[in-house]
C-alpha angles and dihedrals in degrees: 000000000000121000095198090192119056120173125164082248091064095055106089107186128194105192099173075061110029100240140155130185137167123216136191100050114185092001087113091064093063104063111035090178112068092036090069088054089067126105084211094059116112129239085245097045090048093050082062092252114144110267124266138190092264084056089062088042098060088049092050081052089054099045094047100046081043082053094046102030102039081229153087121263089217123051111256107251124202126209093261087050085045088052102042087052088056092049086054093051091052095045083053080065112066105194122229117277117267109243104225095186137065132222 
């Protein structure tokens, strides 16, 4: 079974019982959107492929270096940083030559 969404929210612990549960399954799958928003999403999730158990695996990877570190895995980045990222790639592109002269 493959979550395909895992958040820390969706990790419910009873530790008087030792117990663990996930919620939310298939949640993720409504709203596309805002699951590619997320740092536990996983490089084939974001590139828009079906989930799979190595998708739930990577955010098992976040969550638990979050639990032990106190910290992301990834450096928060912020819309301006998004967008300057994005400059750099298309200057990466030069564009053809425009021909100024007709024959």
């Amino acid at each position: 079974m493959v979550h395909g969404g895992l958040l820390p929210e969706n990790i419910l612990v009873k530790l008087s019982e030792g117990e663990v549960k996930l919620t939310d399954f298939g949640l993720s799958s409504l709203n596309k959107d805002i699951a590619t928003e997320s740092p536990y999403i996983s490089p084939e999730l974001y590139r828009g492929q079906e989930p799979n158990p190595a998708s739930d695996i990577w955010a098992l990877g976040v969550i638990a270096y979050e639990l032990i570190e106190l910290q992301s895995p990834f450096e928060p980045e912020t819309d301006y940083k998004r967008l300057d990222r994005q400059r750099q790639l298309i200057k990466l592109v030069e564009p053809a030559p425009v021909k100024t002269s007709v024959t």
